[in-house]
N, C-alpha and C positions, 0 to 999 in steps of 0.2 A: 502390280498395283501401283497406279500414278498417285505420288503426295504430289499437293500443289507447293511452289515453290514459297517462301516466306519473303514477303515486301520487305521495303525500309519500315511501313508505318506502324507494322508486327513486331519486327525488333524490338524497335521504340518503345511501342508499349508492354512489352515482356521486360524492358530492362527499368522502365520505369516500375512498372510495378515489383521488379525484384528490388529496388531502390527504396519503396516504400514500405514493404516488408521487411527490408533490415532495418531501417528506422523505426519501425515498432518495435521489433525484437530485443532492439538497440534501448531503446525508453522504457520496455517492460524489465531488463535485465539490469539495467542500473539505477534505475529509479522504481525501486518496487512501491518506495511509501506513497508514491504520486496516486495510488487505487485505493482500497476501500482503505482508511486508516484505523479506524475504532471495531472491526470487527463484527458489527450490529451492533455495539454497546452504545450508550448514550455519549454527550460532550462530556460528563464527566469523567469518564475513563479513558485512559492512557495505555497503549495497547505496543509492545514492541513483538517485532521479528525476530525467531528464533533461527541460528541457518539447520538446523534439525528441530522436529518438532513442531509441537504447536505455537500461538506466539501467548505472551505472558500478557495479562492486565489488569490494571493494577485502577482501582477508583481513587482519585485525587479529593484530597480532603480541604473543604472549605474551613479556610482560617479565621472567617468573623463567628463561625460555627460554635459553638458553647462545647467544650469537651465532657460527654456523657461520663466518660471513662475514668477522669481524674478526681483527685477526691476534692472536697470543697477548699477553699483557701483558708480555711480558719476550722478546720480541723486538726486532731493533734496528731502527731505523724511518733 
């Protein structure tokens, strides 16, 4: 069985493209936040990376927000 023999312009492009696929590799592995960051959650949540597991998130609370939770200010404690 004859392989045909491999040009310069073959090389070239095998090494270029091995070049560009370590540079992904390279951007996917140390830059993980750079892709989706909220998980499908809205801009209100805050979402981090776990390095095992799922990742945590957490909804960010607006502060001009009235707190439902607290009791009133002129109640007696």
């Amino acid at each position: 069985m004859n392989r045909p023999y491999l040009r310069r312009d073959d090389i070239a492009g095998i090494l270029l493209m091995a070049v560009v696929l370590a540079v992904l590799a390279f951007i996917l592995l140390f830059f993980p936040q750079a892709g989706q960051q909220n998980f499908g959650f809205g801009p209100e949540w805050q979402c981090a990376r776990m390095e095992k597991g799922d990742p945590i998130c957490v909804r960010l609370v607006d502060k001009s927000a009235p707190n439902r939770d607290a009791p009133p200010k002129d109640a007696p404690r």
